[in-house]
N, C-alpha and C positions, 0 to 999 in steps of 0.2 A: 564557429561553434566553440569553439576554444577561448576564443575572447571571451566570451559570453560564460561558461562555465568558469572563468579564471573571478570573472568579478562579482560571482553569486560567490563563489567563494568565499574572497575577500568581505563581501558582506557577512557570511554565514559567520567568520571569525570575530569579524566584528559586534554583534550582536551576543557569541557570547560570553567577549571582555567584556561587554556594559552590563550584561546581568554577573558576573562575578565583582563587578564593581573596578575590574582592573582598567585602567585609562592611560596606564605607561604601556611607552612604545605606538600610541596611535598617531597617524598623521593628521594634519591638519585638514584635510580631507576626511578621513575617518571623523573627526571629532564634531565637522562638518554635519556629517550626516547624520549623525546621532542625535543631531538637536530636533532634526523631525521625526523621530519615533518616539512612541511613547507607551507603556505596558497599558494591556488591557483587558490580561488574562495571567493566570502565573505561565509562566514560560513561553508567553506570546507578544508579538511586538508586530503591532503596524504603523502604516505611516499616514497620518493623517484621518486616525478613526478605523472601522472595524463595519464591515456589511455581512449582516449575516443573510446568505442565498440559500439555502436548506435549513429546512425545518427541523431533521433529526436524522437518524441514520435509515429507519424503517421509511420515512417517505423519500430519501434520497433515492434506495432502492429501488422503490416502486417506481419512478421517474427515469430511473435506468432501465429498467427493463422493457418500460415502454420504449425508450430510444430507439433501444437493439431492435426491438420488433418491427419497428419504420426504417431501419436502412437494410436494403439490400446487401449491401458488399459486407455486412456484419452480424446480420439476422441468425441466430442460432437456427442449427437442423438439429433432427429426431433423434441423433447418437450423441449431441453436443454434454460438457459435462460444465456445471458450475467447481469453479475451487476455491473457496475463501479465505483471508488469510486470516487466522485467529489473531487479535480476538475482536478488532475495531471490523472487521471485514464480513462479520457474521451476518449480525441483521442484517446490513445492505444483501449481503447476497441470499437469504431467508427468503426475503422479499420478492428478490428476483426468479427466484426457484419457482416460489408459488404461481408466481403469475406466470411465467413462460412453461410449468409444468417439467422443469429438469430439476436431473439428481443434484445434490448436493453435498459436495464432500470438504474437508479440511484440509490444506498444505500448510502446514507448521513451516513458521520461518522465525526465525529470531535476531532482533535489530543488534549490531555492533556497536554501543553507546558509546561515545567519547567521556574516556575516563574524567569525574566530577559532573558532568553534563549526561548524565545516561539517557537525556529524552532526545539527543541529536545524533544523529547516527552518521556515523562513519562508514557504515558497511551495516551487511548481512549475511547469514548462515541459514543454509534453508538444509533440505532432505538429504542424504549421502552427502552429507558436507561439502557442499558445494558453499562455497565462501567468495564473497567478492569486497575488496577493503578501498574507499575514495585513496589512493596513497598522495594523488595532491594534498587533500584535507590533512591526514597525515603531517607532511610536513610543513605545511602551513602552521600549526598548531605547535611545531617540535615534537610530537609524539614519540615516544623512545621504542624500539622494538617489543621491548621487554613489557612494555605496556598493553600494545595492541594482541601482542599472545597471549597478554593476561585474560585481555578480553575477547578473544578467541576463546579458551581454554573453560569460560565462565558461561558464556554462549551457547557453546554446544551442549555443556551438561543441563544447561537451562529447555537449550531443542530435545532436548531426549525427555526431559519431565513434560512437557508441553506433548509431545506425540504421544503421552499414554494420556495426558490427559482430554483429547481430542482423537480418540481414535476413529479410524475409518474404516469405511463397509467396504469399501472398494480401491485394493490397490494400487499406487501409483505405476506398479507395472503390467495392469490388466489396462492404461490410459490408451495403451501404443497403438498411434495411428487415429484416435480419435480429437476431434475440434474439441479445446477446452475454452471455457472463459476465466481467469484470472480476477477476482474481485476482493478491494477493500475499500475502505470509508474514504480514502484520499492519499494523493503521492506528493511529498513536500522536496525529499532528493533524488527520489525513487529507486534508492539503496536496494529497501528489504525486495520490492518487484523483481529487481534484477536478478537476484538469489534466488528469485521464486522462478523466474522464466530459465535461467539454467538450469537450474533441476532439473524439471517438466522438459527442456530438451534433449537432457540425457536418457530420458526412460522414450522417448522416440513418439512423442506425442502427435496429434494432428495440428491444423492452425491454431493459433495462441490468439486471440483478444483478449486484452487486457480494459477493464470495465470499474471507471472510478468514479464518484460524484464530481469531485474537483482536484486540480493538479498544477504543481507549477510548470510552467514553461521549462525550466532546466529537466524537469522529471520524464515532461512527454520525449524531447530530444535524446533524453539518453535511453527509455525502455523504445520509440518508435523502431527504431534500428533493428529491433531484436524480434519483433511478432508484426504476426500478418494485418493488428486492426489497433488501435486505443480511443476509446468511446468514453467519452466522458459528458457532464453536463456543464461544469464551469472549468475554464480558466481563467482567474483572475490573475492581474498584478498591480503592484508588488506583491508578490506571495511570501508569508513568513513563515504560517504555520495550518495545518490543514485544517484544527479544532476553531477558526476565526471565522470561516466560510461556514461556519452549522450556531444555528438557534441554539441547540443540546445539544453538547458531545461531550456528554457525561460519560465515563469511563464505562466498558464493556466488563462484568464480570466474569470468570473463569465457569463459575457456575452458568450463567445465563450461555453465555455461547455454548457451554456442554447440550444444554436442552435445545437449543433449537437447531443443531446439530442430528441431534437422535430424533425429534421430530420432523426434520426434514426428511430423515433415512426411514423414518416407519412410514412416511408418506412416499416413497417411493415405490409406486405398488402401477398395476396397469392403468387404475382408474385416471391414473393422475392425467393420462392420455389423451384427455378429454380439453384439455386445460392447454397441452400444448397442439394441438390441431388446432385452435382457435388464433392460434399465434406463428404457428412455425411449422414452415411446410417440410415435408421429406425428403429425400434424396427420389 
């Protein structure tokens, strides 16, 4: 596993000297590899073309949800709770709410961007500061301490304006002891997941699945370790970026994930009941 994570690495650094245009210091191997990628999105790079497998985030959803309801070992029950990550995480898991008939709440996480590259994450910062930092990547990079607390420091106060703006009907520590499911749009180092699944095991939750349209290989190896399930519909590779796998993945706005949020919370009501008996049996 180490091998493996050392040369997605190596890749991850790689790709983003060739979008800063920098090409000193690469080896001849690096330089290698670079002649079969090719941009095909801003800040996406595959190799040899680009398949899109999902239509958008809402029918992503709805295809996950089905999943969950046909396997046994993962089938959500009658206490189960969805938790989205704002703000790519929402409609998918909207979606998923509706149809299996659970509540719907927000776990605010906020990605660790690698200083000049803020769309590649180095880390995450999720609820009670629960912080987790690649420190490979880190030094792969030369990152200077004083950088990464920079971006600690900028992180948090970012999670703390994100949790008023997402707030929740149902505390993370009324969670304890119940099955949650972990949902967003897709896991590329699955950084922010991992921030999000420590949280959620501080507050003493029940089993954790984690429920993504698509994921890379590196992302499932390192969240499977940590929860009881990860359900997904694709994994493809080479995996670069998660926005290549979707027809639309048009940016989620602050506004829109607010509303379907509140909508999903005023739909939590007894009728909704109805909707999941058709899907998910009881204890």
């Amino acid at each position: 596993m180490q091998g493996r994570h050392s040369s997605s690495v190596a890749s991850a650094v790689t790709v983003i000297e060739y979008l800063a245009g920098n090409f000193t210091g690469l080896d001849c191997a690096a330089r290698s590899e670079l002649s079969d990628w090719r941009p095909v999105k801003t800040g996406s790079l595959v190799r040899g073309g680009t398949v899109a497998l999902l239509k958008n985030r809402k029918d992503a959803g709805r295809l996950l949800a089905d999943k969950l309801a046909g396997m046994p070992h993962a089938r959500p029950t009658a206490d189960t709770v969805l938790l989205a990550l704002p703000r790519g995480g929402v409609p998918v898991a909207f979606e998923m709410a509706q149809r299996l008939g659970l509540p719907l709440e927000p776990l605010v996480v906020r990605k660790l961007g690698v200083p000049h590259f803020p769309e590649f994450a180095m880390g995450a910062i999720a609820a009670g500061g629960h912080c987790m930092i690649d420190r490979e990547l880190v030094r792969r990079l030369r990152l200077t301490e004083a950088s990464v607390s920079a971006a600690v420091a900028t992180a948090t106060r970012e999670l703390q304006e994100r949790e008023q703006r997402y707030p929740a009907s149902m505390p993370l520590t009324s969670l304890s002891g119940r099955p949650i499911i972990v949902v967003d749009d897709g896991m590329a180092t699955g950084s922010t997941m991992l921030a999000a699944i420590r949280a959620l095991r501080s507050f003493h939750v029940g089993a954790i699945t984690v429920a993504v349209p698509v994921l890379s290989r590196e992302a499932r190896e390192k969240v499977a370790e940590l929860v009881d399930a990860v359900v997904c519909l694709q994994q493809p590779e080479p995996f670069d970026a998660v926005g290549q796998w979707y027809a639309d993945f048009r940016q989620v706005e602050v506004e829109e994930a607010s509303a379907l949020l509140r909508q999903a919370q005023r739909l939590q009501v007894p009728a909704s009941s109805a909707a999941a008996a058709e899907h998910i049996p009881s204890h």
